[in-house]
C-alpha positions, -999 to +999 in steps of 0.1 A: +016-249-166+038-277-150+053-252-127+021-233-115+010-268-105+041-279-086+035-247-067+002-251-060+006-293-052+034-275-027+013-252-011-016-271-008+011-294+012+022-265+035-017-258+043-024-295+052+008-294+074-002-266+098-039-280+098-026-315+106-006-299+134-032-275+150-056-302+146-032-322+172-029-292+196-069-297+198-067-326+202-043-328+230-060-301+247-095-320+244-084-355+254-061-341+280-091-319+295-115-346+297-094-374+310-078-352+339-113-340+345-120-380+348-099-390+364-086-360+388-126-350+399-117-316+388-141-295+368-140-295+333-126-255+332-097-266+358-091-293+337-086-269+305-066-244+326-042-274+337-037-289+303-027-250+291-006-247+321+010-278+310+018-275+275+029-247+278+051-257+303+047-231+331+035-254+356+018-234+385+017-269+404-014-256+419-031-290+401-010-322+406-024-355+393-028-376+424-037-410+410-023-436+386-046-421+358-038-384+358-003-394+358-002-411+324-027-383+314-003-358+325+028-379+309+007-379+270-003-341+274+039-331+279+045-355+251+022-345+228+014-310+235+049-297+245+067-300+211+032-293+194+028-254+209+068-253+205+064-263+170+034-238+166+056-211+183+079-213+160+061-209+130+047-176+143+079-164+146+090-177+110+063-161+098+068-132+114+105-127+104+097-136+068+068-111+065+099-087+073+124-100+051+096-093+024+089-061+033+128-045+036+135-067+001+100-054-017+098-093-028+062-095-010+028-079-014+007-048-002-026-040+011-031-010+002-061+008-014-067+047-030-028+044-032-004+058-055+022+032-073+051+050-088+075+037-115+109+039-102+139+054-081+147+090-090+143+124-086+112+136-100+100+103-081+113+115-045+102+153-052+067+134-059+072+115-028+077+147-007+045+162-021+028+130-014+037+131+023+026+163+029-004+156+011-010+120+039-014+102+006-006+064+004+020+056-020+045+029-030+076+029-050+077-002-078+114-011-101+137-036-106+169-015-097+159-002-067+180+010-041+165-008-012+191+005+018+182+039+008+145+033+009+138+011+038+161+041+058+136+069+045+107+040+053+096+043+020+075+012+008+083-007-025+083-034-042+110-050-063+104-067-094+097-059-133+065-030-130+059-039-172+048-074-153+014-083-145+029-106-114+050-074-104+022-053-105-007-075-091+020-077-060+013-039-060-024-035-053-027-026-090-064-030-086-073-009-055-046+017-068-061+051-074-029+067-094-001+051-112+028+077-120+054+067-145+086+097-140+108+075-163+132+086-188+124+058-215+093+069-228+094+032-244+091+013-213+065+042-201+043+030-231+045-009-216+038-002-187+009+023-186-006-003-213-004-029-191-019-010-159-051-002-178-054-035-189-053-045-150-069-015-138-093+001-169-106+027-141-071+039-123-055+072-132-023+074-153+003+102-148+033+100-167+063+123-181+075+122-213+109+130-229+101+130-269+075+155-278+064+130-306+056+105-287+028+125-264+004+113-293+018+071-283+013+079-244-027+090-246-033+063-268-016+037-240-040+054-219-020+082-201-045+103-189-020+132-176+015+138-197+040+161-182+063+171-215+094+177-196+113+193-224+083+215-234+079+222-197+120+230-189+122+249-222+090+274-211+107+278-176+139+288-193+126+314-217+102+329-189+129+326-165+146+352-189+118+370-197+095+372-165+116+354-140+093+368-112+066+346-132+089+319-128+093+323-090+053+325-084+049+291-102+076+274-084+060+286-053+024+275-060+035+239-073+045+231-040+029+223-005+061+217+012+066+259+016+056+290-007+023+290-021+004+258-022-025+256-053-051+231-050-085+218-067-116+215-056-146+194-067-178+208-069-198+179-059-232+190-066-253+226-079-243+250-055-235+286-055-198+296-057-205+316-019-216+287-006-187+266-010-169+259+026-131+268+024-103+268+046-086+300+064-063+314+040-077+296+008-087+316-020-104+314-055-085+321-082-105+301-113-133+281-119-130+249-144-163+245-157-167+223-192-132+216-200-123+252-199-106+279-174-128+311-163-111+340-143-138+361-143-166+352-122-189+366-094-195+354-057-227+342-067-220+324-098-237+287-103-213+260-101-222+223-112-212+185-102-185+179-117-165+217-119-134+225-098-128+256-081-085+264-079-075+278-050-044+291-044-034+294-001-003+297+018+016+263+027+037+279+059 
């Protein structure tokens, strides 16, 4: 508590700073306007345009004073508005290079919103990431062990920091974020973290994979709404891969839109008749999902509801 309050008694400082200094610059500019204006007989928007001129020290000399009193006007605008705008300068460009330091180190924060946070530097994480780019989806990459050269070169955003933190996570849009995908190999830590993005989020969408079969049970009750069982997954592929490896090279295809065969979902988004849905050159129907449940055989006229998906399977060259 003592801490959060020495941070905010230090802040508070910072913001009475810059007002105390801006509040000069206006000053400087007003008194400096109305007393050239005075005592020059120059109109009050000449008078504005030579105390700008002034401080900022490019000095057209197109207005001179010409009197005793425009002089010492023109003597306490370059003292007190020079080294005001200089100062002013100055922090814009502080600013400006710290907002970049933040960025390349992940130490600062995002604006982001309908975004997907992911969990982590790996290689189910950059396969993701290539799926998400060709997809235009906004994402960011969260972890405490990141390797930050590596993704500042491939201008990949991220944020560094602990992602079972609700600081760490809070610095990640956590509560505009649409999807949060968890690709770790500690289904532990998975767990924390996916318990603490509901908590911050109740309404975002949780993918995650999962190592230990008997934990699948843990990661829906943490709130895991999608749970990729790599080892059940990797073992299937194997055996097929054996047995109908031309099975194997069809799925491969469709789960990707990089090249191959790209499948996709569609939401029905209100009672319509399966004819009437608009789809793109190329696309075609290959199931409906109606009630929880997969249909393969269904007519051009059949009924669709708000709230089914069509999949459609199309060609990603």
């Amino acid at each position: 508590m003592l801490i959060w309050l020495i941070n905010r008694i230090r802040t508070l400082r910072r913001h009475v700073d810059k007002f105390r200094i801006l509040s000069l610059l206006l000053f400087v500019l007003i008194f400096g306007s109305i007393a050239f204006s005075y005592f020059e007989k120059k109109g009050l928007w000449d008078a504005i345009y030579w105390v700008i001129v002034t401080i900022t020290t490019v000095g057209y000399g197109d207005f001179t004073p010409k009197n005793t009193g425009g002089r010492i006007t023109f003597v306490l605008v370059a003292l007190g508005g020079i080294g005001t705008i200089a100062y002013v300068i100055e922090q814009l460009v502080s600013f400006s290079t710290k907002s970049q330091l933040k960025k390349l180190l992940g130490s600062g924060a995002v604006k982001m919103k309908k975004h997907t946070i992911i969990v982590g530097w790996n290689t189910k994480a950059e396969e993701a990431i290539r799926e998400l780019r060709n997809e235009n989806e906004e994402f960011l990459v969260v972890g405490s062990e990141l390797d930050q050269a590596e993704l500042n070169a491939r201008e990949i955003p991220h944020i560094s920091g602990d992602p079972t933190k609700s600081e760490t996570l809070n610095r990640c849009g956590i509560k505009d974020a649409r999807t949060m995908m968890i690709p770790l190999e500690n289904d532990s830590e998975t767990i924390m973290i996916a318990l603490v993005t509901r908590r911050l989020n109740p309404g975002i969408k949780i993918v995650a994979t999962c190592e230990a079969r008997e934990r699948v049970e843990m990661m829906r009750g943490a709130g895991i709404n999608h749970i990729i069982s790599y080892a059940e997954i990797s073992g299937r592929f194997l055996a097929h891969a054996v047995t109908e490896p031309i099975v194997v090279n069809f799925i491969m295809d469709a789960t990707t839109s990089v090249e191959g065969f790209d499948l996709k979902q569609v939401k029905v988004g209100g009672r319509t008749r399966l004819a009437d849905m608009t789809l793109s050159a190329g696309e075609k129907v290959i199931a409906l999902y109606k009630r929880g449940r997969f249909i393969f055989e269904f007519a051009a006229d059949a009924m669709l509801e708000e709230g089914d998906y069509l999949v459609v399977i199309a060609s990603s060259c």
